[in-house]
C-alpha positions in Angstrom: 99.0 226.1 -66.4 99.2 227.6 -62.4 100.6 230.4 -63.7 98.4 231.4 -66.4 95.6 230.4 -64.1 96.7 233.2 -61.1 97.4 235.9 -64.3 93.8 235.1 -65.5 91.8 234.7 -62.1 94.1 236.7 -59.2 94.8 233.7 -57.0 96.2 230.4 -57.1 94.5 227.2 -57.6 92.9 225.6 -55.4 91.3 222.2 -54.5 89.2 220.7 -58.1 88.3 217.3 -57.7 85.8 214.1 -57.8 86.9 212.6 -54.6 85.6 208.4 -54.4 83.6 207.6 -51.6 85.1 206.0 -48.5 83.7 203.3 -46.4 82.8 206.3 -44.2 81.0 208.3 -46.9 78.9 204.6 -47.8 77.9 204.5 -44.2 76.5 207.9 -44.7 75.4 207.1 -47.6 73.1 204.2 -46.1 72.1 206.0 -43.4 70.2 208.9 -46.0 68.9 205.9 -47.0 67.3 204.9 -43.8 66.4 208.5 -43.2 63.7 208.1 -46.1 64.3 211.6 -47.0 66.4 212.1 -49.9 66.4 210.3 -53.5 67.5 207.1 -54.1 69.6 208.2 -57.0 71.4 210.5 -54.3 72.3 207.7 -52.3 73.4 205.8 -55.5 75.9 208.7 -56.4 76.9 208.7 -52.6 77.7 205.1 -52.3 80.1 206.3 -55.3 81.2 209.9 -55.3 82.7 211.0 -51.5 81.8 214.8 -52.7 83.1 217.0 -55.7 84.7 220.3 -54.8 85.6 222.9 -57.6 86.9 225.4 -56.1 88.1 227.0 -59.1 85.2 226.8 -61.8 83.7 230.5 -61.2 82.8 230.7 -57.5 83.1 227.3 -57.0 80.9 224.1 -56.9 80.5 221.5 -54.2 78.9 218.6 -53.6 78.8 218.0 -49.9 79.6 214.5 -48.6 76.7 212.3 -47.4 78.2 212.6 -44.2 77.4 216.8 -44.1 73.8 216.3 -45.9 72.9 213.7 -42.8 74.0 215.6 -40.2 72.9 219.0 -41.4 69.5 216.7 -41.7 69.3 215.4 -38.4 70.4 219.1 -37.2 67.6 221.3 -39.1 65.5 218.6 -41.0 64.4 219.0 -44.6 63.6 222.7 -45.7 60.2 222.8 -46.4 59.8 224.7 -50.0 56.8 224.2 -52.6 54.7 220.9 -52.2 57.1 219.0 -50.1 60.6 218.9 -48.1 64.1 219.0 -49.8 67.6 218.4 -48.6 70.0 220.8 -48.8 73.0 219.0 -50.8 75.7 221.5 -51.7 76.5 225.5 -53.4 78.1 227.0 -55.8 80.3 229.1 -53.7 78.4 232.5 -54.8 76.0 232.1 -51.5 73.5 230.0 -53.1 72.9 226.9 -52.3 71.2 223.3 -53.9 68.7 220.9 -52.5 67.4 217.5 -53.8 63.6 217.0 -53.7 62.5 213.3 -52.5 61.2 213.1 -56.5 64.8 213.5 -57.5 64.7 216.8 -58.6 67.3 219.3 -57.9 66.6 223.0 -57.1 68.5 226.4 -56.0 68.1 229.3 -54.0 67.4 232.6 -55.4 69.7 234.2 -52.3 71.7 233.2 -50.0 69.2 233.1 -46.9 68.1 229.9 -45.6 65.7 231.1 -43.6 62.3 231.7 -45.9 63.9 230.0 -49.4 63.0 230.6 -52.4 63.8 227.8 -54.8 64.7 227.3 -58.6 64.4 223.9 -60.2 67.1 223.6 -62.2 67.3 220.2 -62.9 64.8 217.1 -63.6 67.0 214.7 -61.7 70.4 214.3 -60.1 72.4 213.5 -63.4 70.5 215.7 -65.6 72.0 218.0 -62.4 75.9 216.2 -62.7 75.4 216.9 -66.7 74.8 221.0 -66.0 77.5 220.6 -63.8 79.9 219.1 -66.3 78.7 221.9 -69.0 80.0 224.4 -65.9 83.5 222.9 -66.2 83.4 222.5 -69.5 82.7 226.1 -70.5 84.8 227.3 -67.5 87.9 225.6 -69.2 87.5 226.8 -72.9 86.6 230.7 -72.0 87.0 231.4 -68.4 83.0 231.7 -67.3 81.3 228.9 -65.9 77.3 229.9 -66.9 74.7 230.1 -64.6 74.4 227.2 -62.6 
């Protein structure tokens, strides 16, 4: 399977997985939680999931750890985009990047620039988000492209 991987894609595998969350990544976890800022299904999946890194599917998607949302939090705060705040929570490894919205909602960046974003709902709530993200890898594996996530 590595080799017809690097024939098909040019490089080697890399790093595709669901890590579980550590003590660590629950103490993050609960401390979103205190920060009132992020979703509460977020910190659900957190006190759960450590992050999900797949490197392979397409450019790549990750899921940060709760310990790199809260400190990229405490850092630069929320991005302010539409009608309220949202926090920046991962990318797909093209540039673009994903924030949750305190109603749950998940969104994307048109481009890669941080600075003035421009923002793309692309999912209702975080496992309607984990479902598209699942269709990625599912397509990614039967034909080689991953869609548009």
């Amino acid at each position: 399977m590595t080799d017809e991987f690097e024939r098909r894609h040019g490089f080697p595998p890399g790093t595709n997985e669901v890590r579980p969350a550590s003590s660590n990544d629950q103490t993050a976890a609960r401390a979103l939680a205190q920060a009132g800022r992020v979703p509460a299904d977020l910190v659900t999946f957190y006190d759960s999931i450590g992050d999900i890194t797949w490197a392979d599917v397409g450019n790549g998607y990750f899921l940060d750890p709760a310990s790199d949302v809260l400190l990229r939090l405490q850092a630069r705060g929320a991005v302010d985009a539409g009608a309220d705040q949202k926090v920046a929570i991962g990318s797909n490894g093209g540039g673009l990047s994903y924030f949750a919205g305190p109603d749950g909602s998940v969104h994307r960046t048109r481009t890669a620039s941080l600075d003035e974003p421009d923002l793309d709902k692309v999912a209702d709530d975080l496992r309607q988000f984990l479902e598209l993200l699942e269709g990625s890898l599912t397509r990614f594996i039967a034909d080689g492209e991953p869609g548009s996530l």
